[in-house]
Every structure is written in C-alpha cells, then in structure tokens.
C-alpha positions as CSV (number, residue, x, y, z in Angstrom):
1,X,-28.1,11.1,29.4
2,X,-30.2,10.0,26.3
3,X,-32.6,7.3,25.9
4,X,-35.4,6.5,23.6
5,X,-38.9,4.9,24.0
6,X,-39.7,2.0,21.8
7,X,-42.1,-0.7,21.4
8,X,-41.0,-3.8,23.5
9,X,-40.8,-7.0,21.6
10,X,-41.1,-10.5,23.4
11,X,-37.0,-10.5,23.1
12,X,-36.8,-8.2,25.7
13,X,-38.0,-10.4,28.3
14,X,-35.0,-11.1,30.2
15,X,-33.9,-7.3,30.1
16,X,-37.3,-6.0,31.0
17,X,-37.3,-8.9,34.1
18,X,-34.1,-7.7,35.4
19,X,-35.1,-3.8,35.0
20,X,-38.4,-4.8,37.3
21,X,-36.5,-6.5,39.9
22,X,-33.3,-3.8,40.2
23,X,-36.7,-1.0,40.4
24,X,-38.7,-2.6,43.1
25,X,-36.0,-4.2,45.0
26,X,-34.7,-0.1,45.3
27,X,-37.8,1.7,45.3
28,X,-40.4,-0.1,47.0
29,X,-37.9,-0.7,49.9
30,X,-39.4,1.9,51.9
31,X,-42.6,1.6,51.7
32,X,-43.4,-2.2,52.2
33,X,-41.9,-4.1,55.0
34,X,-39.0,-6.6,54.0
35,X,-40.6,-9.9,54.7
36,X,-43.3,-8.8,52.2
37,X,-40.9,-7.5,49.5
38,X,-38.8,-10.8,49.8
39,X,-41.9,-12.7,49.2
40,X,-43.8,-10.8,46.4
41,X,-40.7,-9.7,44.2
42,X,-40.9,-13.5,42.7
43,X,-44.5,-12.6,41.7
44,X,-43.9,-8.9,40.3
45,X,-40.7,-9.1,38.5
46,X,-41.3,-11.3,35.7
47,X,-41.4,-9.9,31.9
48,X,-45.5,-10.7,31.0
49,X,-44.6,-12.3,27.3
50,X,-48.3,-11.0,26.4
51,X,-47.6,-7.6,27.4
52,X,-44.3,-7.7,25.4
53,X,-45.7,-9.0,22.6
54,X,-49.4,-6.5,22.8
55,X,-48.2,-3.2,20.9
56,X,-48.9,-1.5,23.7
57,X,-45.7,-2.1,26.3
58,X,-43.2,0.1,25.7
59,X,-39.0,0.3,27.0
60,X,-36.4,3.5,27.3
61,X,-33.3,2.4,26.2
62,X,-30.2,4.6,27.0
63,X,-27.9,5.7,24.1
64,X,-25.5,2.6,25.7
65,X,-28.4,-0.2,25.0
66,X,-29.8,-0.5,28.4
67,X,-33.4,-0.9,29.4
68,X,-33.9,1.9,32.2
69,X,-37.3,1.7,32.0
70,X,-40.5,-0.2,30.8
71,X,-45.0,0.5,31.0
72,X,-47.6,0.4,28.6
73,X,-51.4,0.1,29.2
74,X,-54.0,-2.9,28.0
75,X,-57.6,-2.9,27.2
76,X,-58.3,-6.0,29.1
77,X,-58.4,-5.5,33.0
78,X,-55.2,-6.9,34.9
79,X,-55.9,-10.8,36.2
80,X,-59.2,-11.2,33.4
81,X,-59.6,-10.8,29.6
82,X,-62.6,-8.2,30.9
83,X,-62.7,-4.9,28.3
84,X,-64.9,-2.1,29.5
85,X,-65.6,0.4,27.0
86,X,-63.0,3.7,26.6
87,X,-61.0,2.2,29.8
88,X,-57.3,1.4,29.6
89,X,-55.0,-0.2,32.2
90,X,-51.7,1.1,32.9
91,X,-49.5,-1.9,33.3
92,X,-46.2,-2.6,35.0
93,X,-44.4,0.6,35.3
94,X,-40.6,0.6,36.4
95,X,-37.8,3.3,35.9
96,X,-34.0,2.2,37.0
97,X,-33.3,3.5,40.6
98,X,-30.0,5.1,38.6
99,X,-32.7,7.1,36.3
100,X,-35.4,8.2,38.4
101,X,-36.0,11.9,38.6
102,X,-35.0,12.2,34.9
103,X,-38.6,12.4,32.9
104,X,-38.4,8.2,31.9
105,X,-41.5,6.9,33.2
106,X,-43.0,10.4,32.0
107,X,-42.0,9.8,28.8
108,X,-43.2,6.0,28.6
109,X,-46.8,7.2,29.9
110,X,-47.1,10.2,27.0
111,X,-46.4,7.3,24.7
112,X,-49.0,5.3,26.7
113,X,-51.8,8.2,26.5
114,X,-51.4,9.2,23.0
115,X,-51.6,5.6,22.2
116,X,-54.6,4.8,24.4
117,X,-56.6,8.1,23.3
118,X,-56.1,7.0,19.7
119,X,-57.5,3.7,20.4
120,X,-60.5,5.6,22.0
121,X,-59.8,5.2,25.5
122,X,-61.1,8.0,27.6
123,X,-60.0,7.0,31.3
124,X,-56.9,5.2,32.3
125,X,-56.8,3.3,35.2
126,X,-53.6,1.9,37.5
127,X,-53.3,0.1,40.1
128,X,-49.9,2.0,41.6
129,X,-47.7,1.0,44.4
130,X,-47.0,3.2,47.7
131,X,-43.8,4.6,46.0
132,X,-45.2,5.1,42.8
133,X,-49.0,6.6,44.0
134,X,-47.2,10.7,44.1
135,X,-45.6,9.8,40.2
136,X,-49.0,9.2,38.9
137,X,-50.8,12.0,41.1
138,X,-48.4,14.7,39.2
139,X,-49.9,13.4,35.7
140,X,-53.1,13.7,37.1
141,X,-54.2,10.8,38.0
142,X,-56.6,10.5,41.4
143,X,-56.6,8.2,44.2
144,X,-59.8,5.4,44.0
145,X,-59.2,3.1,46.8
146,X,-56.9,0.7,48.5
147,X,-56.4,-2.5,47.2
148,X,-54.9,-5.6,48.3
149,X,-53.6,-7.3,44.9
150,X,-53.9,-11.2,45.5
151,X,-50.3,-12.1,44.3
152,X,-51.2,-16.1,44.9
153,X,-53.0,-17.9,47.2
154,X,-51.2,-17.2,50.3
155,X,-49.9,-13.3,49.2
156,X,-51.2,-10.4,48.5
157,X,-49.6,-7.1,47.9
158,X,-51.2,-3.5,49.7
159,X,-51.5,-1.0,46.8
160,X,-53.6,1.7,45.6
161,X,-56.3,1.9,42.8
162,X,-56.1,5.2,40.8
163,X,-57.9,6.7,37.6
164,X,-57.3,9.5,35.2
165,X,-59.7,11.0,32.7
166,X,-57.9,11.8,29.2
167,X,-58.8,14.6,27.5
C-alpha cells in the first residue's frame, strides 16, 4: 500500500469532499450520537476552496489515484482572519476508514510541522474531534479544553481544543 502526500489544489474539491464524508460518517460514529452526526456531517464535509487553494492543505493519494487522506494547517484562526504570532491551526484532518492505522494522517501532519516551523510557527493548535483527540496526543499534542464548535445557528459540534509546542 503506497501513497504520496502532495499539495491539494482547488481541483480536488470534490475528491477531498467525498474523502471527509466516507471518514466521519465511519469514524466519528462512535463517539457522537446519530441524530448529531446526521445533522453536522452537511456542515463538516465540504472541501474549504481557500484551504485547497492556501499552500498549506495537503492530500495522500494511493499509488491507484485515490485521495485517502487530506490536513494542512493556517495562520488565520478557524471561523476569523485573526493571526497570532508563531501559532498555526491544524485544519480538517481525515484519513479513509480503509487506511487508518497505516502512518497517513502521520505523514500529512510531518508535512504540516515542517512547513509550519519554516514559516516560524512555534505552537500548533487543533481543535480535534472525540475520535481523533488519542491521534494527536501520540504526536504530542495536549488537551486545552472542551469546546463546543458553533456549526450554524441552531448546531454546534462537542470537541476538544488541543496545542503542541514545535521544537
């Protein structure tokens, strides 16, 4: 099983849409409740055409041409164009439920801390799902808060907030 990481480009859209919602529909199943997943999976499965397009979003892509998994990081903070200083954001991490276990999403976030760390960036910051929260303690990331990310007006989506210093 080979893949590679690459830079996304805003053609990927559709691919990197479809990986989200075959990874959250699988892997978040068991740790939100169904009604929730059925109404936030709208909200958190669409391609973000500025992330795509930012040099910074990156996608695996198997040795068959699939996307099997997607990330990258910003300098502006999630929902604002804020930019604090040496902080990053890790953005919209997903690995195919067929590819977990298999060193992807590592790979995409070595890409994203080399990157970061050359653009001066000393802390990264996430804001990580239930399922996700153990990946990103075992690349030493640490556990903030819990959050409740306001998905629209009427939804908003349990999660936890999570930092890691880079060296």
């Amino acid at each position: 099983m080979t893949y590679i990481v690459r830079l996304s480009a805003p053609s990927d859209a559709d691919a990197v849409s479809a990986l989200l919602a075959a990874s959250y529909s699988t892997l978040l199943a068991s740790h939100y409740e169904k009604a929730l997943l059925e109404r936030a999976l709208p909200f958190m499965t669409k391609a973000n055409p500025t992330l795509l397009a930012s040099g910074a979003f990156y996608v695996a892509q198997s040795s068959h041409g699939e996307l099997i998994g997607c990330g990258g990081w910003s300098l502006e903070r999630p929902g604002t164009a804020k930019i604090v200083r040496g902080e990053a954001h890790i953005r919209h991490f997903a690995t195919h439920p067929g590819w977990t276990r298999l060193g992807v999403a590592r790979s995409i976030m070595n890409r994203c801390r080399m990157d970061a760390k050359a653009r001066d960036v000393s802390e990264l910051h996430c804001c990580s799902t239930f399922a996700a929260e153990n990946f990103y303690k075992a690349l030493g990331f640490k556990t903030v808060a819990g959050a409740d990310i306001p998905l629209d007006s009427q939804i908003s989506f349990p999660a936890v907030l999570m930092q890691h210093p880079l060296p």
